[in-house]
N, C-alpha and C positions, 0 to 999 in steps of 0.2 A: 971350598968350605970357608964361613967366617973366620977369622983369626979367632977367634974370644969363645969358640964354640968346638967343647970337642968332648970325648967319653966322660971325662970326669967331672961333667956339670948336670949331674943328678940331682940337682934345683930344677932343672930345665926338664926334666921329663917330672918331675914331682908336679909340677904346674903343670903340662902337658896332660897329664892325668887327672888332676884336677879340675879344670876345664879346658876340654879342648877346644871350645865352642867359644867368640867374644874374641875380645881386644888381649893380648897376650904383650909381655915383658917384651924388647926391643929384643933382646936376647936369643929370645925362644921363639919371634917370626922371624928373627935371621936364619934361626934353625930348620923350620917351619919352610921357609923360601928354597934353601937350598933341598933340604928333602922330598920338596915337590915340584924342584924345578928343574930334576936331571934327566936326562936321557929316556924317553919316552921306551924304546925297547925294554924287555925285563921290566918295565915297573909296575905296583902292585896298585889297585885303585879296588873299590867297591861299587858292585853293579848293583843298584836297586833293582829288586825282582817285585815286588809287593809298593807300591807305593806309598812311602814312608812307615815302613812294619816290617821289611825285611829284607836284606842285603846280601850279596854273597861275595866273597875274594876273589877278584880276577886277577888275570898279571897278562898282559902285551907281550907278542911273542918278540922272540929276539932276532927274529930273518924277520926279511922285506917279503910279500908285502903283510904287515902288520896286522896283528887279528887279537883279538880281545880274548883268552882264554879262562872260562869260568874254576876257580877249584872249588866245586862241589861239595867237600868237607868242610868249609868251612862257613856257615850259613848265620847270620843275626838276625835277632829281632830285635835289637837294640844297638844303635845308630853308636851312643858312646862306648860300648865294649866294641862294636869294627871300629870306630878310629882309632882306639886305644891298641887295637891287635896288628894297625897297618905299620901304626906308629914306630911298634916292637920290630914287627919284619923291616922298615926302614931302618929302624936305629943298629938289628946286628948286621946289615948288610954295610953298611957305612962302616960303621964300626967296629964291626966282628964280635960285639960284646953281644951276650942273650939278658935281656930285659925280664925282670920277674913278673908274674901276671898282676900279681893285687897291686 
């Protein structure tokens, strides 16, 4: 993890929410880097089901060999409320902290 980046830079998810989409603070793609660039097993990504209209949560299993597993409860039609909700299950997995929804 960045040295300069850690739970209590709730600037960095205020902006993360804010756009998550575009060019972002050095900050928040060092954050951005690391939370998408760990350990492929258990991680949580969005499968387009619908082309560009709606998404669902998967997560990578954690045995070999490796399988993309759908959770079916959680479904969007709106591209920035899944990255916003990936971002939350990243943020308390890393951090064990639960991120508010608004």
């Amino acid at each position: 993890m960045p040295a300069r980046v850690d739970s209590s830079r709730q600037d960095l998810v205020a902006e993360f929410r804010d756009q998550p989409f575009g060019r972002h603070s050095p900050d928040l793609q060092a954050l951005l880097d690391y939370m998408r660039g760990g350990p492929i097993p258990g991680s949580y990504f969005l499968w387009m089901v619908e082309p560009h209209a709606k998404w669902v949560l998967a997560r990578f299993t954690e045995a070999e060999p490796l399988r993309a597993e759908r959770l079916d409860d959680f479904v969007f039609d709106d591209i920035i409320a899944a990255e916003w909700f990936v971002f939350r299950a990243r943020w308390k997995e890393i951090f064990g902290v639960e991120l508010e929804d608004a």
